[in-house]
N, CA, C and O of each residue as an XYZ file, in Angstrom:
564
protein
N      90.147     34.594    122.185
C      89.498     35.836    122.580
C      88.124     35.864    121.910
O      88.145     35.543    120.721
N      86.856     36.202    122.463
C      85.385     36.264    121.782
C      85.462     37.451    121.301
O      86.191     38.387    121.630
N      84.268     37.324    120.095
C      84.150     38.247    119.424
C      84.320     39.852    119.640
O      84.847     40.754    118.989
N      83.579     39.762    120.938
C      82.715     41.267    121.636
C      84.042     41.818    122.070
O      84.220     42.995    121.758
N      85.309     41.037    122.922
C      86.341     41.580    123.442
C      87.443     42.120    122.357
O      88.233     43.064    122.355
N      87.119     41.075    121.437
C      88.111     41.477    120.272
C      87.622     43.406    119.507
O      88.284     44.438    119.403
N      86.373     43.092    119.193
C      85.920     44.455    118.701
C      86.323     45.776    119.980
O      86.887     46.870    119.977
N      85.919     45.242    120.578
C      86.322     46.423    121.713
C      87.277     46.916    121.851
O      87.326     48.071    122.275
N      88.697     46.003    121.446
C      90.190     46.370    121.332
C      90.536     46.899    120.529
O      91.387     47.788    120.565
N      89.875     46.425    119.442
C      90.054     46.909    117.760
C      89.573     48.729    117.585
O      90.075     49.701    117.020
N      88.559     48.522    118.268
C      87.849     50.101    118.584
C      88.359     51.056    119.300
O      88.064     52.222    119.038
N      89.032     50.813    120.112
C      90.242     51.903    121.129
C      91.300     51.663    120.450
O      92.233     51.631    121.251
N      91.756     51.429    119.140
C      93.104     51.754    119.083
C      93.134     53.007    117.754
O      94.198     53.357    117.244
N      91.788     53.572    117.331
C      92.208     54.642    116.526
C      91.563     55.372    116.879
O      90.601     54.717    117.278
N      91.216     57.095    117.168
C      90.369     57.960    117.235
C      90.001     58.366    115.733
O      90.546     58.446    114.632
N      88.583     58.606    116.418
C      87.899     59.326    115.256
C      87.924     60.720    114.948
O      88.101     61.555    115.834
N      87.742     61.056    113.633
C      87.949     61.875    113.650
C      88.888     61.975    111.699
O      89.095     60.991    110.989
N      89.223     63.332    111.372
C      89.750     63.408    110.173
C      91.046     63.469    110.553
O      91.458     63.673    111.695
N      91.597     63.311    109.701
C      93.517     63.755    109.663
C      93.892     64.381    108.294
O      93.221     64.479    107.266
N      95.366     64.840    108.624
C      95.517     65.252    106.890
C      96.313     63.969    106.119
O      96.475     62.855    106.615
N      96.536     64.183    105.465
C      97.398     62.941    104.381
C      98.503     64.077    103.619
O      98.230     65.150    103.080
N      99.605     63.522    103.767
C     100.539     64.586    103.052
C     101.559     62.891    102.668
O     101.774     62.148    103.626
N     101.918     62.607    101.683
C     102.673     61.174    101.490
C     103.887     61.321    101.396
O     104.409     62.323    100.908
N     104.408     60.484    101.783
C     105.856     60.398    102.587
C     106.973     60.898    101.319
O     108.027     61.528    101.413
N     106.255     60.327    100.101
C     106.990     60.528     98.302
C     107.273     62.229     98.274
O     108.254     62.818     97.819
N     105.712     62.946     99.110
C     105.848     64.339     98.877
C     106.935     65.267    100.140
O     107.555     66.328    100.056
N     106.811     64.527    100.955
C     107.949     64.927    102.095
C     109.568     64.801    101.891
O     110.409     65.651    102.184
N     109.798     63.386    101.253
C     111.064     63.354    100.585
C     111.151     63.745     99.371
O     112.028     63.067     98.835
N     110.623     64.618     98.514
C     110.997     65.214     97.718
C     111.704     66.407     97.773
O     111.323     67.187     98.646
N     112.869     66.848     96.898
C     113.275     68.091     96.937
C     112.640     69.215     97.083
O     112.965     70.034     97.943
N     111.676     69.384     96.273
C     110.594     70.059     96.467
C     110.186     70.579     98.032
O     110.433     71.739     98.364
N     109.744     69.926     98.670
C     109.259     69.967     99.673
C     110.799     70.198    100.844
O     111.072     71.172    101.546
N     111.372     69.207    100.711
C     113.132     69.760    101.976
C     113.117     71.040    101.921
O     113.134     71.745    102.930
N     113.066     71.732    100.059
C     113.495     72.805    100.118
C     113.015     74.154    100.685
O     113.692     75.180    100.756
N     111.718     73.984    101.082
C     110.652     74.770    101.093
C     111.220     75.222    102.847
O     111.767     74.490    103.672
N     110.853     76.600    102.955
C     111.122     77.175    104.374
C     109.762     76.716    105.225
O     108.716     76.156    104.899
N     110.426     77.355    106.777
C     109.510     76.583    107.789
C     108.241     77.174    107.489
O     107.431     76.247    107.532
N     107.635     78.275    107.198
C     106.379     78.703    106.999
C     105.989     78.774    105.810
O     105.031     79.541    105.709
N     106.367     78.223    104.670
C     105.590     77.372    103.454
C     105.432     75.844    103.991
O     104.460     75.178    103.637
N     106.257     75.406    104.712
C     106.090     74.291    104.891
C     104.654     74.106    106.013
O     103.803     73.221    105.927
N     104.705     75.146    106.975
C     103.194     75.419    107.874
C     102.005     75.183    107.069
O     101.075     74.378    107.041
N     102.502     76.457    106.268
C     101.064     76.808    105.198
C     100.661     75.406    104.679
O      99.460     75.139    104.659
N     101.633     74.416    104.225
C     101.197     73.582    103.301
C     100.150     72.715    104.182
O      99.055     72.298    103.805
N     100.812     72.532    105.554
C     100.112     71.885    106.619
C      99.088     71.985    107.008
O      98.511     71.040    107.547
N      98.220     73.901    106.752
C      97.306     74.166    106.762
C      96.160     73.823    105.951
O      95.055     73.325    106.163
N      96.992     74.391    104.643
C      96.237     73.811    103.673
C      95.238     72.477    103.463
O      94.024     72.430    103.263
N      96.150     71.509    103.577
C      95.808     70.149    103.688
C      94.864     69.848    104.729
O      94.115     68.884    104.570
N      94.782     70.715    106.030
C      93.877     70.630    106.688
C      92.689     70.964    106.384
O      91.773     70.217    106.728
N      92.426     72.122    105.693
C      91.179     72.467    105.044
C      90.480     71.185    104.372
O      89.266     71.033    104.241
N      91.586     70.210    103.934
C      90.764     68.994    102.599
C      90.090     67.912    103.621
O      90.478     67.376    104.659
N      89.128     67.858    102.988
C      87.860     66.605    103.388
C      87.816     65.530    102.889
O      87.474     64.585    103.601
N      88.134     65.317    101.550
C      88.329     63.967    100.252
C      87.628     64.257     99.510
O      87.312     63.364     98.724
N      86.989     65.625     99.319
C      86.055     65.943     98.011
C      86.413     67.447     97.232
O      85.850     67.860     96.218
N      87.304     68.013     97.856
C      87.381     69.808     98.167
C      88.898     69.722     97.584
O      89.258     70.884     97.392
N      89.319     69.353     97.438
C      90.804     69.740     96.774
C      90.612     70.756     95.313
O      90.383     70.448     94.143
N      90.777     71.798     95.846
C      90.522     73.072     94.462
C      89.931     74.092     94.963
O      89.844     75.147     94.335
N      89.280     73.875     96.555
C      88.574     74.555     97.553
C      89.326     75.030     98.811
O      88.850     75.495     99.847
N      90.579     74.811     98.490
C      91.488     75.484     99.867
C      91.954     76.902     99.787
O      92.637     77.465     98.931
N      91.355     77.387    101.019
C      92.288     78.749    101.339
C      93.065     78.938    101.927
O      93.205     78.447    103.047
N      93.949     79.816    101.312
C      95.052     80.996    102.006
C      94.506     82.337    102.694
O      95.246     83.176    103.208
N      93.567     82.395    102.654
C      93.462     84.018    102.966
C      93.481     83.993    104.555
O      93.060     83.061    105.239
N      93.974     85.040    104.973
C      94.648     85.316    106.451
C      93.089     85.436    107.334
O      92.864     84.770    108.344
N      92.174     86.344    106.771
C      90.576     86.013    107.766
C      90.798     84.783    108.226
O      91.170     84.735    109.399
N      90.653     83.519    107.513
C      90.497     81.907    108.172
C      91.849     81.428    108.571
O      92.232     80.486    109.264
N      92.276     82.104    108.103
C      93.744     81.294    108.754
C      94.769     81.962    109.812
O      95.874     81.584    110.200
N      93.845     83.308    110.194
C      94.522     83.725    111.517
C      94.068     82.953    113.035
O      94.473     83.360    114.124
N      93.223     81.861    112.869
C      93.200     81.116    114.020
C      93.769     80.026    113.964
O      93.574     79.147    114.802
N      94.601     79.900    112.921
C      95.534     78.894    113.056
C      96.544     79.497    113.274
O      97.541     78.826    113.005
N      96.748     80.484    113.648
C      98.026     81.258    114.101
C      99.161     82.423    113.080
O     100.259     82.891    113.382
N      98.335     82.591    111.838
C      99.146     83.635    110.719
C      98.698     84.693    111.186
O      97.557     84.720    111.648
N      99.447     85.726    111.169
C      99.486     86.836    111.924
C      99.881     88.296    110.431
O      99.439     89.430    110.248
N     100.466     87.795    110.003
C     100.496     89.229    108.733
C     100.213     88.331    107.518
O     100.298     87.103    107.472
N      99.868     89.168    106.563
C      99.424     88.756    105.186
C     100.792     88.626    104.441
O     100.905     87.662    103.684
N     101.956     89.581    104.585
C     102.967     89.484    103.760
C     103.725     88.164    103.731
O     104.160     87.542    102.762
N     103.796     87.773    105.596
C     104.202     86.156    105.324
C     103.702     84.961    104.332
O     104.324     84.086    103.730
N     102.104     85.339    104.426
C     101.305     84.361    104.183
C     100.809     84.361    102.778
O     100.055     83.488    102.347
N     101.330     85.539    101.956
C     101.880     85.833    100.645
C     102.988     85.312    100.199
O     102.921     84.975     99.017
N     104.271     85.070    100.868
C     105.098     84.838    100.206
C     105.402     83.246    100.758
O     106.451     82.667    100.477
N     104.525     82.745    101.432
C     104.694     81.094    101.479
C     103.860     80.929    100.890
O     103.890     79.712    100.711
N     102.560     81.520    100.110
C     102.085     80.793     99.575
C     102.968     80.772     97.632
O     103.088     79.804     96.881
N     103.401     82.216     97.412
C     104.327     82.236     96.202
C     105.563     81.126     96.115
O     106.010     80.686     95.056
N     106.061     80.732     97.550
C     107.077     79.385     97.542
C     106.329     78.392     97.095
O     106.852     77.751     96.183
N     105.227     78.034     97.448
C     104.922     76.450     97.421
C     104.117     76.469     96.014
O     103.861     75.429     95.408
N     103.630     78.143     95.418
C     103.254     77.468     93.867
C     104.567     77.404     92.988
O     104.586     76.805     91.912
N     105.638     78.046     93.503
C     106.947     77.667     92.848
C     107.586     76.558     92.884
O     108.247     76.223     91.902
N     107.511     75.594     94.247
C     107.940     74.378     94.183
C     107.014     72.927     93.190
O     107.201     71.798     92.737
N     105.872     74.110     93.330
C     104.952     73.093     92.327
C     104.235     71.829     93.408
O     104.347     70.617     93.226
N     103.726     72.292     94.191
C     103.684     71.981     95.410
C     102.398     72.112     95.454
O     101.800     71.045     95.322
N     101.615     73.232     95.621
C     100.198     73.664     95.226
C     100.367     74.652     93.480
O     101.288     75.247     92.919
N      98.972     74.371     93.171
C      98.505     75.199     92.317
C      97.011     76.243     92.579
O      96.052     75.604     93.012
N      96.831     77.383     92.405
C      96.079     78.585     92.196
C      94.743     78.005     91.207
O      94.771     77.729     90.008
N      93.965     77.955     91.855
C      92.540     77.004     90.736
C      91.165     78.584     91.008
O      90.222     78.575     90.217
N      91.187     79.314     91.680
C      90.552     80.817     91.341
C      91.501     81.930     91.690
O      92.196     81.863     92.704
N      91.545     83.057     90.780
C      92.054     84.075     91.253
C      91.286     85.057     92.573
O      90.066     85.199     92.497
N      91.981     85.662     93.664
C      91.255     86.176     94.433
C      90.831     87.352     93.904
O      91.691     87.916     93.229
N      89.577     88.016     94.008
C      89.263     89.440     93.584
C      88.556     90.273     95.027
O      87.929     89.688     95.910
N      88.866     91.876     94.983
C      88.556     92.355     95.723
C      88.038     93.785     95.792
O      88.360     94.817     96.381
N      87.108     93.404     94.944
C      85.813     94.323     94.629
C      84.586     94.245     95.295
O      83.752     93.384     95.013
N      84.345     95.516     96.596
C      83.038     95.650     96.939
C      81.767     95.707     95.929
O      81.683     96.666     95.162
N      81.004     94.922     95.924
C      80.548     93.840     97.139
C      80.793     92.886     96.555
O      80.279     91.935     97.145
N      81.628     92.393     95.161
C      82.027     90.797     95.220
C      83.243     90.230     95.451
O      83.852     89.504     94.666
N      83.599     90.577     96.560
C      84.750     90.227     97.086
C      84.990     88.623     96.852
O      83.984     87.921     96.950
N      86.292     87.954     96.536
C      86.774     86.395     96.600
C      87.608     86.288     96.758
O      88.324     87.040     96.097
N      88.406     85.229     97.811
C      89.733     84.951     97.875
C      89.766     84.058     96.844
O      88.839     83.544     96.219
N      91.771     83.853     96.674
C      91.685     82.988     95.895
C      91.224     81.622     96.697
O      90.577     81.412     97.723
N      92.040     80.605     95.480
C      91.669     79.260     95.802
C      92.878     78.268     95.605
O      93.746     78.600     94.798
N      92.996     77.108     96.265
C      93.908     76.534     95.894
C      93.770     75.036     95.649
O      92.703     74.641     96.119
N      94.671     73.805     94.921
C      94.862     72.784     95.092
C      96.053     72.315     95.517
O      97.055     73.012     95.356
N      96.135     71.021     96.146
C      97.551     70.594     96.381
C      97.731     69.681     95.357
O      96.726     69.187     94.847
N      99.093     69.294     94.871
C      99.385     69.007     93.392
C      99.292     67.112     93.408
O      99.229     66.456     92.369
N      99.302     66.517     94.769
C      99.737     65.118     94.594
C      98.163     64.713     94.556
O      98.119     63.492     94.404
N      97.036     65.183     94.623
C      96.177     64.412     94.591
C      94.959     65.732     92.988
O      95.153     66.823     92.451
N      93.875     64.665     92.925
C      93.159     65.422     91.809
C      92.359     66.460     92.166
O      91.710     66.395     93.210
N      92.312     67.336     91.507
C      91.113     68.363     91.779
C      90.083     68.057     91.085
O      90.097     67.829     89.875
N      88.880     68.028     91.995
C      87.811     67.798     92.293
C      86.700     69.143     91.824
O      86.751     70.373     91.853
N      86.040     68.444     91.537
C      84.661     69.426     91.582
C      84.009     70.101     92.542
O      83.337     69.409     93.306
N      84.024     71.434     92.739
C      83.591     72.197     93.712
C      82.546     73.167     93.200
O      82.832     74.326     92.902
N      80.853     72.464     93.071
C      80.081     73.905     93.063
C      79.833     74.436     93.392
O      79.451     74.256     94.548
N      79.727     75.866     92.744
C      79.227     77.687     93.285
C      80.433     77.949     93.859
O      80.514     78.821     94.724
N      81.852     77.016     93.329
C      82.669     77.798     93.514
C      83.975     78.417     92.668
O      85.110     78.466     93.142
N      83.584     78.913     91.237
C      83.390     79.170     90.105
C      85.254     78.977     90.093
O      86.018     79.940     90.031
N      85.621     77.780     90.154
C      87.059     77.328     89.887
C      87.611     77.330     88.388
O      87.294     76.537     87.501
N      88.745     78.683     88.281
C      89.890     78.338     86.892
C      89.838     77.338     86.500
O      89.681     77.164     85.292
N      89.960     76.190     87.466
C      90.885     75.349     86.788
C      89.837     73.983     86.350
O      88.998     73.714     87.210
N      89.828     73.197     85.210
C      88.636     72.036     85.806
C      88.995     70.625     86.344
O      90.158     70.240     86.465
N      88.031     69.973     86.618
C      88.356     68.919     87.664
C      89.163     67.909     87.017
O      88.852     67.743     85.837
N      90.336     67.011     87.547
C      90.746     66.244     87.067
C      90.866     65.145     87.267
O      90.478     65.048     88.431
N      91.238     63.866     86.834
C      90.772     62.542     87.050
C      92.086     62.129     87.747
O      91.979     61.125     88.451
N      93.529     62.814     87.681
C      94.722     62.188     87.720
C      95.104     63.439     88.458
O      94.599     64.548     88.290
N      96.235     63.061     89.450
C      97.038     64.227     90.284
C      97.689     65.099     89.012
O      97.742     64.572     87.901
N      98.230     66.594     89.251
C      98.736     67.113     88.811
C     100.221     66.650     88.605
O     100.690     66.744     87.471
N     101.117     66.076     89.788
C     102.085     65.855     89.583
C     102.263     64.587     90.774
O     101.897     64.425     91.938
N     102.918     63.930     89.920
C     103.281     62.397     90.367
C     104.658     62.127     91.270
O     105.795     61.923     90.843
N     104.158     62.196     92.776
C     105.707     62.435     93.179
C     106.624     60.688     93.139
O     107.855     60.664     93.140
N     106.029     59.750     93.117
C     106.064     58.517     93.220
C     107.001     58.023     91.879
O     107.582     56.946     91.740
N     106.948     59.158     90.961
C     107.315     58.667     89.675
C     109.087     59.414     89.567
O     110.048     58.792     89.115
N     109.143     60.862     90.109
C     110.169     61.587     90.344
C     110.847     60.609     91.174
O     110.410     59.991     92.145
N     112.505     60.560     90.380
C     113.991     60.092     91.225
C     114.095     60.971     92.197
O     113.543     62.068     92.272
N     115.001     60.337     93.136
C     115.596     61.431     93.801
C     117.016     61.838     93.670
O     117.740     60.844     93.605
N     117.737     63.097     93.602
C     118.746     63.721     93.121
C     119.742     62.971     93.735
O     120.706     62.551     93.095
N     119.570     62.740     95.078
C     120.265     62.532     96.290
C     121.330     61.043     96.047
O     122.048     60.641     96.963
């Protein structure tokens, strides 16, 4: 096969474009089985927000995430209280909601590092190593 035909094949077999990464270690974990269907959404969302530089920069707040389909805040409160309980995500700004400096919070997901995000005055600081190592956790099972 010549070069030109080969590249051409090679080139139609992935679209461009971003995806999320969620690793298979974090799917088979207890953690994660245990989690209900709309923490498990949220988490899906979440991860969509990440670019490969922004992990510490994800939101929950229902403004941006009612076009992905969240519809009340109380749901979207208490999947996000599941998944910092499973240890799943962590809270890296508190939200405040004081006219006129209103902020949602902020979040990270725990299998990869949080990153540096400026002007966006993050709790937590950046780290070189994931928060939690799912690769290293047995499984119960």
């Amino acid at each position: 096969m010549n070069s030109s035909r080969w590249r051409e094949r090679v080139k139609n077999r992935r679209e461009k474009g971003r995806f999320i990464l969620i690793p298979h270690n974090v799917l088979n974990s207890d953690s994660y089985i245990g989690l209900s269907n709309k923490a498990k959404v949220l988490l899906i969302d979440l991860c969509y927000q990440y670019n490969g530089r922004n992990n510490g920069d994800l939101t929950a707040a229902l403004g941006y995430l009612k076009d992905r389909g969240w519809v009340r805040h109380a749901t979207l409160h208490s999947a996000v209280n599941e998944l910092i309980k499973a240890n799943l995500i962590q809270r890296t700004r508190e939200g405040r909601f004081q006219n006129p400096y209103s902020r949602c919070a902020l979040y990270s997901v725990n299998w990869l590092k949080v990153d540096e995000c400026p002007g966006k005055d993050l709790e937590v600081d950046p780290t070189s190593v994931p928060r939690r190592s799912f690769s290293l956790e047995k499984k119960k099972r």
